[in-house]
C-alpha positions as CSV (number, residue, x, y, z in Angstrom):
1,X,0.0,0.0,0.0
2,X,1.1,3.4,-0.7
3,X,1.4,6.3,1.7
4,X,1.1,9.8,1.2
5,X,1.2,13.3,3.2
6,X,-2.0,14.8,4.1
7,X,-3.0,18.5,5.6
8,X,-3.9,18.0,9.4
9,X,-5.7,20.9,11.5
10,X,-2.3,22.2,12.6
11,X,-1.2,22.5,8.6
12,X,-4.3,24.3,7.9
13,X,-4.4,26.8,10.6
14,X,-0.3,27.6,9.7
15,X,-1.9,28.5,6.2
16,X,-4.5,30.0,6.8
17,X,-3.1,32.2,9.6
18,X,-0.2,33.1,6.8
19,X,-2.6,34.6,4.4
20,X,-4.4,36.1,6.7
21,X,-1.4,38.4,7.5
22,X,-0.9,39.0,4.1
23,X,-4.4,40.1,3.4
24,X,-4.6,42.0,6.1
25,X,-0.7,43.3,5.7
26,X,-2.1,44.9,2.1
27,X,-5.3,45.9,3.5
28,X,-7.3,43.5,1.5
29,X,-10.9,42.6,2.3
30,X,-10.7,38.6,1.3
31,X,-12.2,35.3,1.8
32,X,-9.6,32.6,2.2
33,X,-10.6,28.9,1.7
34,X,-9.0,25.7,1.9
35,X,-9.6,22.1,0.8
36,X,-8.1,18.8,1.0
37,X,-6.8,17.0,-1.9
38,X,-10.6,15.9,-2.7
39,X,-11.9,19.6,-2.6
40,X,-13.4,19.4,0.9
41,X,-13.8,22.3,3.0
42,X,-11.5,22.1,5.8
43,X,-11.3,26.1,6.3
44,X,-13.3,29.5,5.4
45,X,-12.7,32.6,6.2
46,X,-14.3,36.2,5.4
47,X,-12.3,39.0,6.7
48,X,-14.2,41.9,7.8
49,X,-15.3,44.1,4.6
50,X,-15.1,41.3,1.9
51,X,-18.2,40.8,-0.4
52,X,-20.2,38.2,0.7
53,X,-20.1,36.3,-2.7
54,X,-16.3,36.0,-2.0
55,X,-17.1,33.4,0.4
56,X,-18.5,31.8,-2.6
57,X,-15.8,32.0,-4.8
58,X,-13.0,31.1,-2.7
59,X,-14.4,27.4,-2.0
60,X,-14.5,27.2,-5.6
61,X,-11.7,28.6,-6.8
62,X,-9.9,25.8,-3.9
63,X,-12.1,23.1,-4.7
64,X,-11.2,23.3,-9.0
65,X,-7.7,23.5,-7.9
66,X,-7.6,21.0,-6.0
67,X,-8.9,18.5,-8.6
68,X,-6.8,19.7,-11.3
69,X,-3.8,19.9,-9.3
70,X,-2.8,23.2,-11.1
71,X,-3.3,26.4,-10.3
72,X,-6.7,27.3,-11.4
73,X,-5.7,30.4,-13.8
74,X,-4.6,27.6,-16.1
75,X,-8.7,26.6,-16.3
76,X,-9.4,30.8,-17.2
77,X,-6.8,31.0,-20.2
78,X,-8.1,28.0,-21.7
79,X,-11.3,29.3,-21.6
80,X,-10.3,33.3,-22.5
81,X,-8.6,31.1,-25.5
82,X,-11.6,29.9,-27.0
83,X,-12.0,26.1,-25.4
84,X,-15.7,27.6,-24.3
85,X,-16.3,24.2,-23.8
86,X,-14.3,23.5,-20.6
87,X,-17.6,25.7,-18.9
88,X,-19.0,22.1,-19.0
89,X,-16.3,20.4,-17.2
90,X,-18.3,18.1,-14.4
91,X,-17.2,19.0,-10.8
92,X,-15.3,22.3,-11.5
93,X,-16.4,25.4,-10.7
94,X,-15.0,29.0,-10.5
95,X,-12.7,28.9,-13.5
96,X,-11.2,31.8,-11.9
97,X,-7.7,33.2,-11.2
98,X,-7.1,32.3,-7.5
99,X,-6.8,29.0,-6.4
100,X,-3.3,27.9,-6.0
101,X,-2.9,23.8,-5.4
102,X,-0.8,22.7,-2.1
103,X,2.2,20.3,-3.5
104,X,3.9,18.3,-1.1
105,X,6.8,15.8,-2.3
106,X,5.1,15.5,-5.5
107,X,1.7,14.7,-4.1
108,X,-1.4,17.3,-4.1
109,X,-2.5,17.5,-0.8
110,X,-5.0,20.8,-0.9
111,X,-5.4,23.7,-2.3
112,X,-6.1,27.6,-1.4
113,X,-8.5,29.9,-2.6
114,X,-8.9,33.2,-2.5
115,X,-11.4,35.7,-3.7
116,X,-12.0,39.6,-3.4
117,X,-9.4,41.7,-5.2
118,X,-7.4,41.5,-8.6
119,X,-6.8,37.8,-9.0
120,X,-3.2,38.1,-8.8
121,X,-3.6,39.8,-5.1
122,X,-5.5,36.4,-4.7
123,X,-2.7,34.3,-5.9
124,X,0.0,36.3,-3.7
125,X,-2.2,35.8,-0.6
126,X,-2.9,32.1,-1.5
127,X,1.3,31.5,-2.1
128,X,1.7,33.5,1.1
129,X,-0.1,30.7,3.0
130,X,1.0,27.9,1.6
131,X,4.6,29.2,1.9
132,X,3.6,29.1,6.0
133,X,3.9,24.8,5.3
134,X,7.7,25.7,4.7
């Protein structure tokens, strides 16, 4: 049987505590989420001032990275290039800039999402919080 790593509670809170700080470091109103390697919820968070549909989009933007096991800006270009078709993909969902996949010795293990500035702000806070893993 193989083994692999896995985010426990302690992984998650060291993430999510590290984008925090750099949402709140830039003054940006944000919800953070983050899922396991199956696009589970294990965390949400909307920092005061963030619209409420960022709570939304953040599980979403997690959740389609997670899955793909690529950031989930790769998802928008392919889409902004004409594959319209990838709108149907089953099980994804916010084809948006922002989710950013958690890669540990090779092996998926989560991803972050964040929505509620320019999408690259939501990629820098994501990185920022998965940097936290070391």
């Amino acid at each position: 049987m193989n083994s692999k790593p896995f985010l426990a509670l302690d992984d998650v809170k060291r993430i999510a505590a590290a984008a925090e700080a750099e949402a709140l470091k830039n003054q940006w109103a944000v919800s953070i989420a983050i899922v396991d390697d199956g696009g589970h919820l294990l965390w949400l968070q909307r920092l005061d001032g963030a619209a409420p549909v960022s709570a939304h989009i953040a599980p979403g933007k997690a959740r389609t990275s997670a899955l793909g096991r690529r950031e989930s800006r790769v998802y928008e270009e392919m889409i902004n290039q004409g594959r319209t078709s990838f709108l149907s993909a089953p099980g994804l969902e916010a084809l948006l800039e922002g989710g950013v996949p958690i890669m540990v010795d090779g092996h998926c293990v989560g991803a972050v999402g964040v929505s509620g500035v320019k999408s690259s702000e939501d990629v820098q806070i994501a990185k920022a919080g998965i940097a936290a893993l070391g």
